[in-house]
C-alpha positions in Angstrom: 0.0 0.0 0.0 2.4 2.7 0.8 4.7 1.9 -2.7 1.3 2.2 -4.8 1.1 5.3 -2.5 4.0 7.0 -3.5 3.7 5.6 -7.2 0.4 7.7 -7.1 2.5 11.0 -5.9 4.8 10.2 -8.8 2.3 10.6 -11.9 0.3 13.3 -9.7 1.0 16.5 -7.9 -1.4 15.8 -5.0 -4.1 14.1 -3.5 -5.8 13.4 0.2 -6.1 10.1 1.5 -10.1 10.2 0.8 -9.4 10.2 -2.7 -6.5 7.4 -2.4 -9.0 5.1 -0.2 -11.8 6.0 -3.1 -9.1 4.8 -5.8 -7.4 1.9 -4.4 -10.8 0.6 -3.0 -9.3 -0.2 0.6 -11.0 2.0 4.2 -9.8 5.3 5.1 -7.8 4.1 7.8 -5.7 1.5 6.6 -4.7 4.3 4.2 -3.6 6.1 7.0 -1.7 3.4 8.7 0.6 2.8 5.2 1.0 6.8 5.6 2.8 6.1 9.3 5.0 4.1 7.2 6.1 6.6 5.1 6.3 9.7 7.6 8.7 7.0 10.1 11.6 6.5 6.1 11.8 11.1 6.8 10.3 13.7 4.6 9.3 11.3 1.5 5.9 13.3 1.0 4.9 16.3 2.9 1.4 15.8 4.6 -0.9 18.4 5.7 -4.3 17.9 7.6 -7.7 18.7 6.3 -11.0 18.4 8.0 -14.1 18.4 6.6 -18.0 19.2 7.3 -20.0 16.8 6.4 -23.8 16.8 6.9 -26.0 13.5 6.8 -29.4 12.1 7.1 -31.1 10.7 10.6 -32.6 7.6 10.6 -35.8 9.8 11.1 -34.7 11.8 7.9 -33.7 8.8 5.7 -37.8 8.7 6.3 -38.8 11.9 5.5 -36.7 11.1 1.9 -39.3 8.1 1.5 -42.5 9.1 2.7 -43.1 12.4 3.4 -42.4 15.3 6.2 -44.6 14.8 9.0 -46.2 17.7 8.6 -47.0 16.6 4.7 -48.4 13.1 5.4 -50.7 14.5 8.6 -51.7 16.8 5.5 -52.7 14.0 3.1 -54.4 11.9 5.5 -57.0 15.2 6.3 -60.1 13.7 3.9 -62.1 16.7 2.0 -64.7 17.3 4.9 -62.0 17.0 7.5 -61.3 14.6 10.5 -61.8 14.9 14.5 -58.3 15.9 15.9 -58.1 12.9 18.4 -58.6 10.8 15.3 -55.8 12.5 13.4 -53.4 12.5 16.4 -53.0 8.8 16.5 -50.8 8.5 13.1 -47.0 8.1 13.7 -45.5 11.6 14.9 -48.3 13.3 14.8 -47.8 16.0 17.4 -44.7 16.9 15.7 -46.8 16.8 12.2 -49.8 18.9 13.8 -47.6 22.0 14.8 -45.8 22.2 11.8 -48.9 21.7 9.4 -50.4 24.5 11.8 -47.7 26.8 11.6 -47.1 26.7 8.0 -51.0 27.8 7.5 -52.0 24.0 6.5 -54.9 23.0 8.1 -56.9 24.5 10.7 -59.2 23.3 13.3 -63.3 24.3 12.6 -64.5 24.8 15.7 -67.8 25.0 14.7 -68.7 21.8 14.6 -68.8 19.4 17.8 -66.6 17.8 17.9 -64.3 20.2 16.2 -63.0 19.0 13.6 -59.5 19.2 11.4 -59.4 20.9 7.6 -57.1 21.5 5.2 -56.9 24.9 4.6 -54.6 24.9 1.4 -56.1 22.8 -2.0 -52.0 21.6 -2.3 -49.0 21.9 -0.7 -45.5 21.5 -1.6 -43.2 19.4 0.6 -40.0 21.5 0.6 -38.8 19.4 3.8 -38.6 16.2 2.2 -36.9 17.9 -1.2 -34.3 19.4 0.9 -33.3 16.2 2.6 -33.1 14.8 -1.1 -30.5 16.9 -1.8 -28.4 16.7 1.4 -28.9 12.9 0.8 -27.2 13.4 -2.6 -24.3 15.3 -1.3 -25.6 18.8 -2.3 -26.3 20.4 1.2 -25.0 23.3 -0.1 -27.9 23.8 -2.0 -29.8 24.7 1.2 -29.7 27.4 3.1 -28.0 27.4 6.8 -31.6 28.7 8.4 -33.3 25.6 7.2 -30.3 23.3 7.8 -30.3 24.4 11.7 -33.9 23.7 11.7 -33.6 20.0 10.3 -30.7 19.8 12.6 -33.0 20.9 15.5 -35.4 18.2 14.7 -33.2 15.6 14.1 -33.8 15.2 10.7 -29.8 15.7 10.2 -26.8 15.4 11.8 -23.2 17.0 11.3 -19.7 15.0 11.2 -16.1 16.4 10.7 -14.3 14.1 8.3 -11.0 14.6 9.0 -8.2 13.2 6.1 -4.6 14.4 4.6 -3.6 16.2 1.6 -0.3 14.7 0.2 2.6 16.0 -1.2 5.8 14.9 -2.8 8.4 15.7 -0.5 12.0 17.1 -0.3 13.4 13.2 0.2 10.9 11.6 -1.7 11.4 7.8 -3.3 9.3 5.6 -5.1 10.8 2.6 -2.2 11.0 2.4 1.6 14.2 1.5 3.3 14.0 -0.4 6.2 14.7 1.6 9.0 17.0 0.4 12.1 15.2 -0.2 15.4 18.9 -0.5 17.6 22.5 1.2 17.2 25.0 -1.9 17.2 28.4 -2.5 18.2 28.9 -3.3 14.8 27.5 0.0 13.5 30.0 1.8 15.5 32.9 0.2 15.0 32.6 0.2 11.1 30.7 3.8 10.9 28.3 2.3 9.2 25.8 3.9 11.0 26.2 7.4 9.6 24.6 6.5 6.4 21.5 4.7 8.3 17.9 5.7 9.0 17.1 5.0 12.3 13.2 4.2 13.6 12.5 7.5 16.0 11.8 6.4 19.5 8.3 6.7 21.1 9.2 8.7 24.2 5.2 8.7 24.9 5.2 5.1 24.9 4.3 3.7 28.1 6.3 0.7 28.2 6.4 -2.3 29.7 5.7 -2.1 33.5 8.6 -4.0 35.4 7.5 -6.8 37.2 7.4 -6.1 40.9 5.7 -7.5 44.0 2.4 -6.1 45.4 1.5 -4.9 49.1 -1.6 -6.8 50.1 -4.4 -4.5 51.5 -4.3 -5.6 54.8 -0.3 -4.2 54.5 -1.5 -0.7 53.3 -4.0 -0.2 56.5 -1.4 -1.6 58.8 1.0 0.8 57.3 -1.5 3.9 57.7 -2.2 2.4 61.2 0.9 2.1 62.4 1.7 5.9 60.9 -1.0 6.9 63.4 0.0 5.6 66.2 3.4 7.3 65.3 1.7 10.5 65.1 0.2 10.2 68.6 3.6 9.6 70.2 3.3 5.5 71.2 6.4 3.3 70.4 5.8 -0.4 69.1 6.5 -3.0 71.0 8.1 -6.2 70.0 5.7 -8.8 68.7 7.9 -11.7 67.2 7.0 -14.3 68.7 4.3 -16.0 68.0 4.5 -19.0 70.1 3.5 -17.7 74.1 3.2 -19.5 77.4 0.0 -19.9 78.8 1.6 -17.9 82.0 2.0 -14.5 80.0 -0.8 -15.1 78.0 -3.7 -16.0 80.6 -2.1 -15.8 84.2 -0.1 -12.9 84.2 -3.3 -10.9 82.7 -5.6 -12.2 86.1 -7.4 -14.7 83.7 -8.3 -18.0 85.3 -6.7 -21.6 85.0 -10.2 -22.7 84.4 -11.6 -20.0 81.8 -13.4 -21.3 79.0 -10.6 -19.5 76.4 -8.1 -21.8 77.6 -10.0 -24.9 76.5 -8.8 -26.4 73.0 -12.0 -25.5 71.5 -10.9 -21.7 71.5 -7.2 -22.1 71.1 -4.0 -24.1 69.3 -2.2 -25.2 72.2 1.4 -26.2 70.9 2.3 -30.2 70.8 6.3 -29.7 70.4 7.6 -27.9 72.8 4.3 -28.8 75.0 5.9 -26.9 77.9 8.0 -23.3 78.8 10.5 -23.7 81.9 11.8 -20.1 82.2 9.9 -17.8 84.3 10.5 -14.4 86.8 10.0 -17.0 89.5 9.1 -13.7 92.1 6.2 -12.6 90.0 4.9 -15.8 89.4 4.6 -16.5 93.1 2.6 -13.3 93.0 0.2 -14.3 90.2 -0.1 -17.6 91.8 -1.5 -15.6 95.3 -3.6 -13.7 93.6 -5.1 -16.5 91.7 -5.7 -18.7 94.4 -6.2 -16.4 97.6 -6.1 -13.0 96.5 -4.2 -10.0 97.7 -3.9 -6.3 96.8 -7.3 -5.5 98.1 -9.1 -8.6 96.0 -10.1 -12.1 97.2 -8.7 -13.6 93.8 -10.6 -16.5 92.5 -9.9 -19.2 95.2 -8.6 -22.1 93.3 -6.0 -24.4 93.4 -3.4 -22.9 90.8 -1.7 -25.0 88.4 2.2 -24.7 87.5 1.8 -26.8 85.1 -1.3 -25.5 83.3 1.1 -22.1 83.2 3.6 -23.7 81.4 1.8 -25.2 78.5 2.3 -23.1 75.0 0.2 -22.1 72.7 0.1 -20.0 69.7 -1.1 -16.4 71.3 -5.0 -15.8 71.3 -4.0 -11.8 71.9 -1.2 -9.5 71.9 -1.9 -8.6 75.2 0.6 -11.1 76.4 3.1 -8.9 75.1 1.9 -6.1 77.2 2.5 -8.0 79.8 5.5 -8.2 79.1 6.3 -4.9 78.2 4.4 -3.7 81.8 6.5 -6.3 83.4 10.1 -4.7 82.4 8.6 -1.2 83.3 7.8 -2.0 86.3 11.1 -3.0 86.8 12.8 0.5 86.3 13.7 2.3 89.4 12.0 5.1 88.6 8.2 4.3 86.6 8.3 6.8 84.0 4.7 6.8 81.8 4.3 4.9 78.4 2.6 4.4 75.6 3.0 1.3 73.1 1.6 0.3 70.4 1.3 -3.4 68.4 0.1 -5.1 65.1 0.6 -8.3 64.0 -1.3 -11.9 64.1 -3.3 -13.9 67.2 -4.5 -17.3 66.7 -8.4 -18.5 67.9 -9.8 -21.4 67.2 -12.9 -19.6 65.6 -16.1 -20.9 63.5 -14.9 -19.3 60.3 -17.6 -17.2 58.9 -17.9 -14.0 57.0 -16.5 -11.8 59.5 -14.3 -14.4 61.5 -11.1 -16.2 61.0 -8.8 -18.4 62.5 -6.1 -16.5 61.9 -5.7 -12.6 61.7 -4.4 -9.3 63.3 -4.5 -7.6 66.3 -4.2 -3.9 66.5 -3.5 -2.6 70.3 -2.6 0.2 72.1 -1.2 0.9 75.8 -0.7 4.0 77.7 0.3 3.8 81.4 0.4 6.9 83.3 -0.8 8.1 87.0 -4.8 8.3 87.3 -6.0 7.7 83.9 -10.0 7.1 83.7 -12.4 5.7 81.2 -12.9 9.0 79.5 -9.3 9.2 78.5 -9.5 5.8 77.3 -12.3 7.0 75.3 -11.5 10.0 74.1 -8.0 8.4 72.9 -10.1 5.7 71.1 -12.0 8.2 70.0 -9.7 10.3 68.1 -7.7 6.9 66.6 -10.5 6.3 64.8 -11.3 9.6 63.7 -8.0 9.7 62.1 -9.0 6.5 60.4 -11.8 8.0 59.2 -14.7 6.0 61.2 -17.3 8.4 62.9 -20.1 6.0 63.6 -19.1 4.6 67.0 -20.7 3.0 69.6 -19.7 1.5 72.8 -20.9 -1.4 74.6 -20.3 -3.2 78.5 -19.0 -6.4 78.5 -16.5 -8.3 80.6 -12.6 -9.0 80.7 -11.2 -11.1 83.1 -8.1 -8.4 83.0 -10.2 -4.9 82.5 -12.7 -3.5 84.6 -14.3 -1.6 83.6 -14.7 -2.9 79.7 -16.1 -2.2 76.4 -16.6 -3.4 73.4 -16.2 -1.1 70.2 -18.8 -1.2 67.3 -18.4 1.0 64.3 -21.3 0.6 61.1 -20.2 -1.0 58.2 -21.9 0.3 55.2 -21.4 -2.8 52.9 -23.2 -5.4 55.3 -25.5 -2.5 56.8 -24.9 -3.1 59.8 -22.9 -2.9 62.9 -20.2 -5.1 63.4 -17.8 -5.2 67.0 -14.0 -4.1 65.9 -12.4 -4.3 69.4 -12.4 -4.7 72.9 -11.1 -2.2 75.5 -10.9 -1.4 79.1 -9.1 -0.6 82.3 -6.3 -3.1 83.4 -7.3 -4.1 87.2 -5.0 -4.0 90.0 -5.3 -7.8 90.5 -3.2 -7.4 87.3 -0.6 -4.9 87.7 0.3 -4.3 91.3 1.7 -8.1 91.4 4.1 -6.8 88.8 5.5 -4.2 91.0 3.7 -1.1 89.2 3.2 1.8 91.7 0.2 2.7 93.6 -1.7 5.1 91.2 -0.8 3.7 88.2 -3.5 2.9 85.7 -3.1 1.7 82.7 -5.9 1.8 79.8 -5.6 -0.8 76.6 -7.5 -1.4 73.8 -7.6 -3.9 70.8 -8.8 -3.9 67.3 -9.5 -6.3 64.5 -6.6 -5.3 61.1 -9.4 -7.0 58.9 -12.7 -5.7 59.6 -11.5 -1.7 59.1 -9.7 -3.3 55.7 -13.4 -4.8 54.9 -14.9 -1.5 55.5 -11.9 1.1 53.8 -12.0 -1.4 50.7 -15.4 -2.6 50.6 -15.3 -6.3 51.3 -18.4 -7.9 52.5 -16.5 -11.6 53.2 -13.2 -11.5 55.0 -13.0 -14.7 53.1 -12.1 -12.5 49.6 -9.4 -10.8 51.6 -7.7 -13.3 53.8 -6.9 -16.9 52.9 -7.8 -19.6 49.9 -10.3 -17.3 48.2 -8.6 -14.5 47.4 -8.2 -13.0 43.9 -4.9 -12.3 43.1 -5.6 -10.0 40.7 -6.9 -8.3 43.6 -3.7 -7.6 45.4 -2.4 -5.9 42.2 -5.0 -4.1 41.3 -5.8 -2.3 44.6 -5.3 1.4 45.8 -3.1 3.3 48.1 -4.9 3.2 51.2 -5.8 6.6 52.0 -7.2 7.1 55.6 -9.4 10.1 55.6 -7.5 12.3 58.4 
C-alpha cells in the first residue's frame, strides 16, 4: 500500500487520503496506517491535515426522503370534509406533524362543529422538507440554506460529522521505495561507521512501556502501614511482637485470667504439641500471680482455686497480643524510677474460631497501651476516640462487657456500610490491680488498653463484605495488584 502510494504521488501532484481510499478501493484508515509508514523512512511526502463538514441524514430523515415530512403526510391523511383531531393525532408523529402543518397555514381546526373538527386549509402543498433532505442525501447540502439546515438539525432530521483526512505532497526526500529503517545502534554499527549512512526508527518517548515486574503490598499491608503511621503520630512506640508462640503464663495468668476459663480450653485455642511446655519464668512474680489466683491480695479475694504450674507452662500460639503487654508492663515495672508509656502493636493472634464471613482463624491484632498516674475511662475513650477519627470512622458506639483483665470494659462497634450493619471491631478497658500491682507497678498507676481487628477496618476502607475475599484460599490475586493506596481520611 504505501509503494502504490507514492507511485500515485509520482504521476500526480497531489491528493488526500479520501481520494486514495476511493481509488485503491481499501477503508480510510488502513490508508492512513501505510501513511505512518512513510512519515517513520523522513520527509518522503509532505502531509498536511484537512478536516471536513459533512452533513447527513437521521434515521428519522432517511424517512422523510421516503414518505413524506410529517407535517406533509398529517396533510394528506386530512379527507375533504375534515377529520376529528383525536382521530388525526394517532398516526405516527403526529404532534410533531400537527404543529408544523399548523404553523405553515396548513390545516386548521373548525370549531364550529362538535366535535371540532381538522381541515385543510390549502387545496396543495408543496413538501419543501422532504426535497431538501433529497439533496443533502445526494451530497448537495449546499444547495440549502444554513436557516433551514439548523432547523432539520434541530429536529433531528440531520446530523453533522467532521471528516478529518490528509492532503499529500511529494516531498524534499521523496522515493518511489521504503528503506527499512534500524530499530537498535550496534556495536557493529560503531565500529565500522556504518551507521552514519543509516535511518534510524525515531523512539516513542510517549510510549508507556512495559511495566517492570514487581511485587504487590496486600491490603491488609496498606492499613497496617497507615495504622501504624498513626500511632506514630500520637507519640506511642511499638512493641516487640515476634513471637508468635507464648506460654499460657503470659498469656492468661499474668493478665488475672483464670486456670479454668473457658478460652483456655482447646476448642478456642491451638495449644502447641512440640515444645508442649516453657521452663523459664521471673520466679518472684509468678509467686505473685499464683496468690492472687488462688487467695487473693492487693485489696481482691482472687478466684480461690488451686493454681496449676503446670497449666502455666503449657504453649500455645497467642490468642492476643496482650501477652506482650504483659511483658512490656513487666520490664517497666522493673525500672527504678516508673516513667509513663505508651506502646503500640500489630501483628497476628491465633483462635480457634467458626470461620464465617466476619471471622477467622487466623488474623491481626491492633492494640494500644498507655500507662500513666490516674488515667480514667474518658481518656480511654477520648484516645479511642480520636484513633478512629484519624482513620476516618465516625459512627461509634460503645458497649459493657467483661474482661477477666479490664474492669471496667467495652466493646467497640463501628457501622459498616457494605453489610449495613454494625459489626464489634475491638475490645477495651481498664487493666485491674489484681493485674498490675503483682508486677511491681506503683500505687496510682492505671493503665488503659484497647484492641482492634486489622481485617474488619480493611473490609470497610475497601469494601469487602466476606473476610473470606481478603484473607486466605479465596482470594483473587488479581486483587492484590489491582488495589489502591490506602488513604485514611484524616
Amino acid at each position: 500500500m504505501a509503494e502504490r502510494i507514492l507511485k500515485y504521488l509520482s504521476e500526480n501532484s497531489d491528493v488526500s487520503t479520501l481520494k486514495l481510499a476511493e481509488i485503491f478501493n481499501e477503508g480510510h484508515q488502513k490508508v492512513i496506517g501505510a501513511l505512518k509508514s512513510i512519515q517513520a523512512n523522513g520527509e518522503l511526502v509532505i502531509v498536511e491535515p484537512v478536516s471536513e463538514k459533512n452533513v447527513e441524514l437521521t434515521d428519522e430523515g432517511k424517512f422523510v426522503v421516503n414518505q413524506g415530512s410529517h407535517e406533509a403526510v398529517l396533510y394528506n391523511s386530512v379527507p375533504q370534509d375534515g377529520i376529528s383531531q383525536a382521530e388525526l393525532m394517532k398516526l405516527p408523529n403526529a404532534k410533531v406533524g400537527f404543529s408544523k402543518a399548523m404553523s405553515n397555514g396548513w390545516v386548521l381546526v373548525d370549531k364550529s362543529v362538535n366535535p371540532p373538527l381538522v381541515k385543510r386549509k390549502v387545496p396543495q402543498i408543496k413538501d419543501m422538507v422532504q426535497e431538501h433532505l433529497k439533496l443533502i442525501d445526494a451530497g448537495k447540502y449546499k444547495d440549502v440554506s444554513d436557516k433551514d439546515k439548523a432547523d432539520y438539525k434541530k429536529r433531528k432530521l440531520i446530523q453533522e460529522s467532521i471528516i478529518k483526512s490528509f492532503l499529500l505532497k511529494k516531498g524534499p526526500e521523496f522515493s518511489l521505495t521504503l528503506n527499512k529503517l534500524e530499530t537498535d545502534l550496534t556495536t557493529d554499527m560503531l565500529l565500522s561507521g556504518s551507521w552514519k549512512n543509516l535511518k534510524f526508527k525515531d523512539y516513542n518517548f510517549e510510549a508507556l512501556g512495559a511495566p517492570p515486574s514487581s511485587g504487590f503490598l496486600h491490603p491488609l499491608l496498606k492499613v497496617r502501614s497507615e495504622f501504624r503511621q498513626i500511632f506514630l503520630e500520637m507519640g506511642f512506640n511499638e512493641m516487640p511482637t515476634n513471637n508468635y508462640v507464648e506460654n499460657s503464663f503470659w498469656n492468661f495468668d499474668a493478665l488475672f485470667q483464670p486456670q479454668q476459663h473457658p478460652a483456655r480450653d482447646a476448642h478456642d485455642t491451638f495449644f502447641v504439641s512440640f515444645p508442649q511446655y516453657s521452663h523459664t519464668f521471673p520466679e518472684e512474680y509468678l509467686e505473685r500471680v499464683k496468690n492472687v489466683h488462688s487467695k487473693g491480695g492487693y485489696g481482691s479475694q482472687g478466684y480461690g482455686y488451686n493454681w496449676q504450674y503446670n497449666e502455666a507452662q503449657k504453649n500455645l500460639l497467642r490468642t492476643h497480643t496482650t501477652a506482650v503487654s504483659a511483658r512490656m508492663l513487666y520490664k517497666a515495672a522493673q525500672e527504678k524510677e516508673f516513667a509513663p508509656i505508651k506502646l503500640f502493636s500489630i501483628d497476628k493472634v491465633f483462635r480457634n474460631e467458626t470461620l464465617d464471613a466476619t471471622h477467622l482463624a487466623e488474623f491481626h491484632q491492633v492494640e494500644g497501651v498507655i500507662a500513666d498516674y490516674h488515667l480514667s475511662l474518658g481518656d480511654l475513650i477520648g484516645v479511642f476516640t480520636e484513633f478512629f477519627r484519624k482513620l476516618g470512622i465516625t459512627e461509634l458506639e460503645f458497649k459493657p462487657a467483661y474482661n477477666p483483665y479490664t474492669e471496667p470494659s467495652m466493646e467497640i462497634f463501628c457501622f459498616h456500610p457494605g453489610l449495613k450493619k454494625w459489626i464489634e471491631i475491638g475490645n477495651s478497658g481498664i487493666f485491674r490491680p489484681e493485674m498490675l500491682l503483682p508486677m511491681g507497678l506503683p500505687q496510682g498507676i492505671t493503665v488503659i488498653a484497647w484492641g482492634l481487628s486489622l481485617e474488619r477496618p480493611t473490609m470497610i476502607k475497601y469494601g469487602f463484605n466476606n473476610i473470606r475475599d481478603l484473607v486466605g484460599p479465596k482470594v483473587d490475586l488479581d486483587m492484590v495488584q489491582k488495589s489502591p493506596i490506602c488513604r485514611l481520611n484524616k
